[in-house]
VOPAGU-2260 file (C-alpha; in pm, 1 decimal, decimal comma):
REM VOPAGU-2260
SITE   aa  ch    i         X         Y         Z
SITE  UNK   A    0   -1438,9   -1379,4   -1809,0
SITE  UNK   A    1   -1493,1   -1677,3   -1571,0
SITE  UNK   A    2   -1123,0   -1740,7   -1537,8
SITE  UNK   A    3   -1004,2   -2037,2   -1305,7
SITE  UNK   A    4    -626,9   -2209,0   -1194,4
SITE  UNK   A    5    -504,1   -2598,6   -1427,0
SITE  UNK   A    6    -286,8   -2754,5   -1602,7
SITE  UNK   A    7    -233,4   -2690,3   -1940,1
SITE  UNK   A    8     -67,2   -2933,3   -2197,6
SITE  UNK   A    9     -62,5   -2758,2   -2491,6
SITE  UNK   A   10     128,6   -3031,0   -2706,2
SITE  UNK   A   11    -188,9   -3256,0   -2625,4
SITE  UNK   A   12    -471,0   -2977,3   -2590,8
SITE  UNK   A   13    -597,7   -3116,6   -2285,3
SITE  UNK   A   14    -657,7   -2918,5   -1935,5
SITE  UNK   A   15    -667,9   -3056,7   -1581,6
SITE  UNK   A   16    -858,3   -2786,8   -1345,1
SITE  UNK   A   17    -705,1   -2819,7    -991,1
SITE  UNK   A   18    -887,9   -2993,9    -720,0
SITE  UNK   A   19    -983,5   -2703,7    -541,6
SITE  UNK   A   20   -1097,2   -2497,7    -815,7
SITE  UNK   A   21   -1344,2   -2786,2    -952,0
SITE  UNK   A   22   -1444,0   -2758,5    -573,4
SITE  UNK   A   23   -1512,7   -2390,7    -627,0
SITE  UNK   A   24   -1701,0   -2438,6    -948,8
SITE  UNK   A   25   -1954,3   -2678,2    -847,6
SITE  UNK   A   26   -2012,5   -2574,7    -432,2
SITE  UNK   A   27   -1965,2   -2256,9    -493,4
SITE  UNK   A   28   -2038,9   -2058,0    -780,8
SITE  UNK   A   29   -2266,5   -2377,7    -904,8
SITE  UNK   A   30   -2197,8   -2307,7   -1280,9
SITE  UNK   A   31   -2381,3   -2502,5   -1481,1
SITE  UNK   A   32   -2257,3   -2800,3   -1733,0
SITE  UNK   A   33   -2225,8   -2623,3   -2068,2
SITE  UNK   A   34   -2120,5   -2263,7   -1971,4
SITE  UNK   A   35   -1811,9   -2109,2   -2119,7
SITE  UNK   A   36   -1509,1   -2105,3   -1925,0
SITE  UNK   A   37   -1104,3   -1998,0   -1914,3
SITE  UNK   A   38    -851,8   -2193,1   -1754,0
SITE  UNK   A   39    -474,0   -2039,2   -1731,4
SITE  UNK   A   40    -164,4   -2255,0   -1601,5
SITE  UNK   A   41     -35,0   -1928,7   -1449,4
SITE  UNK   A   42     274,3   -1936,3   -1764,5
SITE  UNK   A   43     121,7   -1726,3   -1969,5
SITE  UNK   A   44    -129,3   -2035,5   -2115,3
SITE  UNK   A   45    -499,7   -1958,5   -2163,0
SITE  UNK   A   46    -761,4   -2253,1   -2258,8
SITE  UNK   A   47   -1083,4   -2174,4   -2344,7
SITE  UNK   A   48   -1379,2   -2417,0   -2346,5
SITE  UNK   A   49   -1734,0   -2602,8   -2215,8
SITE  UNK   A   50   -1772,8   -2688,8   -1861,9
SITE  UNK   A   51   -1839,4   -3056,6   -1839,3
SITE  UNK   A   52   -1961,4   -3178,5   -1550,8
SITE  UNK   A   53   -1973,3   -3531,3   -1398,4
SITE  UNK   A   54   -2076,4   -3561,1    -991,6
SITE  UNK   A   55   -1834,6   -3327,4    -803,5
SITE  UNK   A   56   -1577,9   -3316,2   -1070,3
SITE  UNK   A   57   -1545,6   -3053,9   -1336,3
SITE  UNK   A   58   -1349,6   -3093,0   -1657,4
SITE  UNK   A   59   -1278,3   -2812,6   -1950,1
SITE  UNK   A   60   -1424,1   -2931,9   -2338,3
SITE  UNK   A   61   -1100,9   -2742,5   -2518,1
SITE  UNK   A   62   -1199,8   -2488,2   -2803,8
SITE  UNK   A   63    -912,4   -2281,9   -2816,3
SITE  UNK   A   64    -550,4   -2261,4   -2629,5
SITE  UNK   A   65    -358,6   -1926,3   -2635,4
SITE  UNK   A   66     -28,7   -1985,0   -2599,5
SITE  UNK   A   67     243,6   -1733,7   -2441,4
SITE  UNK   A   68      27,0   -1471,0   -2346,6
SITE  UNK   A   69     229,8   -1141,8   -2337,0
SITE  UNK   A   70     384,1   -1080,5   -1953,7
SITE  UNK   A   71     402,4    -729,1   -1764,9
SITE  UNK   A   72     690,9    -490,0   -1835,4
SITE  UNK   A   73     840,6    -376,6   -1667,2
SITE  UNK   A   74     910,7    -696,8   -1458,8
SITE  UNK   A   75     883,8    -587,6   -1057,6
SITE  UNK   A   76    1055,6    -829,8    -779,0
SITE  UNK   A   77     953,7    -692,6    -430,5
SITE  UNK   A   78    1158,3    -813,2    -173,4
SITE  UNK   A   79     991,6    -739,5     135,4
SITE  UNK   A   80    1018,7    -775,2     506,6
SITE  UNK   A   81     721,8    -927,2     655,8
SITE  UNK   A   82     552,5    -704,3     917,1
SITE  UNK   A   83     460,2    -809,2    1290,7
SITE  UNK   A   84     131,0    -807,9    1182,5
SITE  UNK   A   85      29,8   -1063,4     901,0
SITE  UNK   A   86    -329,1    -925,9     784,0
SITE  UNK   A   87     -77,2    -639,8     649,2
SITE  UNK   A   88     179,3    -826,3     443,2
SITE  UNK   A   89     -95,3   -1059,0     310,8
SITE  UNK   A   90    -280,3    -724,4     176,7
SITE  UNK   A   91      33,6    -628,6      70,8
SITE  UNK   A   92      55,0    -950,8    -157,3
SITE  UNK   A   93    -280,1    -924,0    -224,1
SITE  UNK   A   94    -259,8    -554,0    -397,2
SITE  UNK   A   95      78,7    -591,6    -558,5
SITE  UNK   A   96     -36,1    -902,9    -734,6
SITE  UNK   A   97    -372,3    -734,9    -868,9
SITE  UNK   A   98     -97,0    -457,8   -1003,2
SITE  UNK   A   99     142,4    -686,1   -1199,6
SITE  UNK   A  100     404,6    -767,5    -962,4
SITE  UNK   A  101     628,7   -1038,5   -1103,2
SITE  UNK   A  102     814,9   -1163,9    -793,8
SITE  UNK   A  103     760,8   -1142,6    -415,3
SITE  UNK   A  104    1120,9   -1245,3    -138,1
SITE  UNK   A  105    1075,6   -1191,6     207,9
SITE  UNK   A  106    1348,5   -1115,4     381,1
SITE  UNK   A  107    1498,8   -1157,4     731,3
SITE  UNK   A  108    1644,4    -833,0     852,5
SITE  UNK   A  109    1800,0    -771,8    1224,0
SITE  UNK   A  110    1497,9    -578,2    1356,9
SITE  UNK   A  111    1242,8    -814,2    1144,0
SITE  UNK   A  112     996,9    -926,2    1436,4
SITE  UNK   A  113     830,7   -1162,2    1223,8
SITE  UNK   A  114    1015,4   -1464,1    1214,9
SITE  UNK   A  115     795,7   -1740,1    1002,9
SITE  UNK   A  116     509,8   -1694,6     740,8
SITE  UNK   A  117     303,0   -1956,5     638,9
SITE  UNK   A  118     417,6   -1914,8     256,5
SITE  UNK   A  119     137,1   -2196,5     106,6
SITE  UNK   A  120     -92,9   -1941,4     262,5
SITE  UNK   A  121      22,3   -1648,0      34,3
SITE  UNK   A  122      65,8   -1849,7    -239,5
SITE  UNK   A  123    -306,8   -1904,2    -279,8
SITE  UNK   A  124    -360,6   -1584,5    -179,5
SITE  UNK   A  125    -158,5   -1469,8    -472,6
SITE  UNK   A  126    -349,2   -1711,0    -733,4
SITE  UNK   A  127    -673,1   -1587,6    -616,1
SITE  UNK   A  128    -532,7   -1221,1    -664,1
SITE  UNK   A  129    -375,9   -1336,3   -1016,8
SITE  UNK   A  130    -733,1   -1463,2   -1146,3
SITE  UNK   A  131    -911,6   -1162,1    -986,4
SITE  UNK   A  132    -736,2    -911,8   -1184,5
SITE  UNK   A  133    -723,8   -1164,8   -1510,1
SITE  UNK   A  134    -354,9   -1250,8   -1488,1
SITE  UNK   A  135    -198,2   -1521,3   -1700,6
SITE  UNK   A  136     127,6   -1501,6   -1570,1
SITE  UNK   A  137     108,7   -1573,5   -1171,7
SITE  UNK   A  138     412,6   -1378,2    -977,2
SITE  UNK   A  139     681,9   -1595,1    -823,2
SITE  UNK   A  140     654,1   -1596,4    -448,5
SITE  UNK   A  141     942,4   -1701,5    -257,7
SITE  UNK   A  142     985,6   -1800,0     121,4
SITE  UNK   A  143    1185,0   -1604,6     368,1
SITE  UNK   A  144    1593,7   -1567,3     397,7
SITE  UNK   A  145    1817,0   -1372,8     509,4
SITE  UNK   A  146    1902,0   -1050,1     389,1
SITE  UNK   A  147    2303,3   -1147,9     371,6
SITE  UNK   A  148    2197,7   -1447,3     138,7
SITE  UNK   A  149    1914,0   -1255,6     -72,7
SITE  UNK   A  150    2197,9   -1005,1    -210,8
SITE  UNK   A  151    2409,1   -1284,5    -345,5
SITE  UNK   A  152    2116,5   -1361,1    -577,3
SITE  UNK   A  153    2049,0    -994,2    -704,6
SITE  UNK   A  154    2210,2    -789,1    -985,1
SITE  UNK   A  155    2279,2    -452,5    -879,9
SITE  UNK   A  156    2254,8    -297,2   -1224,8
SITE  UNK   A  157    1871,5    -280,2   -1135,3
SITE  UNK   A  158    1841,0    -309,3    -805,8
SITE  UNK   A  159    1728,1     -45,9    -561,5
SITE  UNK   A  160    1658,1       3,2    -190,0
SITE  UNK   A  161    1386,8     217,0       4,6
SITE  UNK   A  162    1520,7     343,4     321,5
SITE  UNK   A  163    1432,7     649,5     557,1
SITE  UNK   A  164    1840,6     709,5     654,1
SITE  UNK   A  165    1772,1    1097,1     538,7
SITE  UNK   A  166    2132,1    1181,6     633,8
SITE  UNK   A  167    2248,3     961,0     282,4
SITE  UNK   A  168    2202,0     986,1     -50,2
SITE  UNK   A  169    1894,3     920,8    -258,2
SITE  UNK   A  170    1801,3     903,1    -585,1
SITE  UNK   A  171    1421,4    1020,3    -605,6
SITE  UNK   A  172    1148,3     760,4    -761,9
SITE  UNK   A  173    1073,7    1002,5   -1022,5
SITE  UNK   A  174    1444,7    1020,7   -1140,0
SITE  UNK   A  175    1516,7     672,9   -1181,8
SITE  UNK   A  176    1598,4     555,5   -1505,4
SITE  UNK   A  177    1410,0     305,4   -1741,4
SITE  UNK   A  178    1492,0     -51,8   -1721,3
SITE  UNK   A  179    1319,8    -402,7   -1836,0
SITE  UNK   A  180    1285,6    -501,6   -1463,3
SITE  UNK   A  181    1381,7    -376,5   -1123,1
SITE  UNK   A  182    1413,0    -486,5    -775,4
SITE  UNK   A  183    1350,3    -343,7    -490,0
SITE  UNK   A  184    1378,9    -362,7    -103,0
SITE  UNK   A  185    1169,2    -277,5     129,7
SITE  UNK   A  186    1298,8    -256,7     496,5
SITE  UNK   A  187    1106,8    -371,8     824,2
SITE  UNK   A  188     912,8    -162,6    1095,8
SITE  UNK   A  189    1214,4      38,4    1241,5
SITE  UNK   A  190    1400,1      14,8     904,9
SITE  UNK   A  191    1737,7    -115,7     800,1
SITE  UNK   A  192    1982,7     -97,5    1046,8
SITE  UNK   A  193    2292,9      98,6     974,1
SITE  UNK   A  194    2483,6    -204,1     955,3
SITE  UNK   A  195    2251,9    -346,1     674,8
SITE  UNK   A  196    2249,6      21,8     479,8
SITE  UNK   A  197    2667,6     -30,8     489,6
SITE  UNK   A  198    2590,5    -387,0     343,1
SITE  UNK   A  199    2409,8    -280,7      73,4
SITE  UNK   A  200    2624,4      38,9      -9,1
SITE  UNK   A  201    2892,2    -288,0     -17,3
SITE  UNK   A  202    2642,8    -493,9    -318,2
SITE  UNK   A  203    2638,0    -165,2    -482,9
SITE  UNK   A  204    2296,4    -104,9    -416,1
SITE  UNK   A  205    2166,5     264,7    -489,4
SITE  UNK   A  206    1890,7     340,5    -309,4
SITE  UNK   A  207    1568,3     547,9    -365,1
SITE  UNK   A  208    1326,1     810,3    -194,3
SITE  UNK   A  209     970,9     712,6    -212,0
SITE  UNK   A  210     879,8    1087,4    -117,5
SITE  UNK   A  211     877,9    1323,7     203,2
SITE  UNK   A  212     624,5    1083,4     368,4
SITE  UNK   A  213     716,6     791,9     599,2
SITE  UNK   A  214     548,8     495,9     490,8
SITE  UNK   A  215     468,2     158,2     626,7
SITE  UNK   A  216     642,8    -166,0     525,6
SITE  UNK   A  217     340,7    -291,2     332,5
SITE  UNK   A  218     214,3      78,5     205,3
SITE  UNK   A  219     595,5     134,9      66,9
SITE  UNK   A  220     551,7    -175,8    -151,3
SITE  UNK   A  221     217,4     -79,0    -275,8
SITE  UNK   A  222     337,0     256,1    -377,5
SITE  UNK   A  223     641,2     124,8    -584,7
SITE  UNK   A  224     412,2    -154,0    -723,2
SITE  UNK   A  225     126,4     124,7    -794,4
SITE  UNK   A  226     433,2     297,7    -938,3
SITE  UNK   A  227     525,7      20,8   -1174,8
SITE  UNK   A  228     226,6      12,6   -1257,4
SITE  UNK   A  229     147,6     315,3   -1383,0
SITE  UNK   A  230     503,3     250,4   -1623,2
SITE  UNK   A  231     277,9     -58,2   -1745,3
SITE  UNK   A  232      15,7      92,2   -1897,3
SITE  UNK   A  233     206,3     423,3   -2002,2
């Protein structure tokens, strides 16, 4: 499936493929004017058509529209801290997309050393991810806040934190119980400071052992989106 990022309007059957895909088509992977092609909006829209080509610009002859293509379950929000390093939060966004992830925070903890991220950047790199692995619902990805102001947004009823404080209680991965969706942080290099595991004991936040290894910011949220995963397709 050649499948590439538009606009869908399914009350008029007509597709717009973004600027930089048409780019893409015709500079790029020079497909020629006739060849079958898919086009999702990233809401769970897929068109299918004819390339039609005119100069540089690249429009979609409609066949067929799917409409509300069926999303992941269970739904996965990541909320993340973003590590010192970038190349490691952007594979992080990378792998977790490709793996069904439905929503991507960042958040700004008190020993977060990272304290901007070019989030237009990660965006694309999360469409690119989302058409790689044939997605037709594109994850959410929101820019960085502050812890504090994330947990006024979150429901605690299925929300979960990943934290190395040994000396406090944890509910193991394996144990947790089946819900529609879950959240779940993910502290910074150095962790959450005591201070922060008191505020989220406050939200009511449980929180979760990812297993007798340490892991790294970004290779914790791989393993609980690999984890989700595997509840996908099971």
């Amino acid at each position: 499936m050649k499948l590439f990022y538009g606009q869908i309007d399914t009350s008029k059957n007509k597709v717009f493929i973004h600027e930089e895909e048409q780019q893409h088509i015709v500079k790029v992977l020079r497909i020629k004017d006739g060849e079958e092609i898919y086009v999702t909006d990233g809401k769970g829209n897929l068109a299918f058509g004819k390339l039609l080509l005119e100069g540089k610009k690249a429009h979609l002859e409609v066949l067929n529209i799917q409409r509300d293509q069926s999303a992941f379950t269970p739904r996965l929000h990541i909320a993340i801290a973003p590590t010192k390093n970038i190349d490691r939060i952007e594979f992080f966004v990378e792998k977790a997309v490709e793996m069904g992830i439905s929503e991507i925070s960042f958040i700004l903890t008190e020993k977060t050393e990272r304290k901007n991220i070019n989030i237009d950047k990660l965006r694309k790199q999360s469409i690119a991810a989302s058409k790689q692995s044939l997605r037709f619902h594109f994850p959410v990805i929101n820019d960085l806040v502050k812890l504090p102001d994330f947990l006024k947004t979150v429901n605690p009823d299925h929300t979960l934190v990943a934290h190395c404080h040994e000396n406090l209680e944890r509910i193991p991965l394996n144990q947790l119980p089946h819900l529609e969706q879950y959240t779940f942080l993910i502290g910074p290099e150095g962790d959450f400071s005591e201070r922060e595991i008191q505020l989220l004991a406050d939200h009511k936040i449980r929180a979760t052992s990812l297993g007798i290894q340490r892991l790294r910011t970004e290779t914790a949220g791989i393993f609980v989106a690999a984890w989700n995963y595997n509840k996908m397709i099971n």
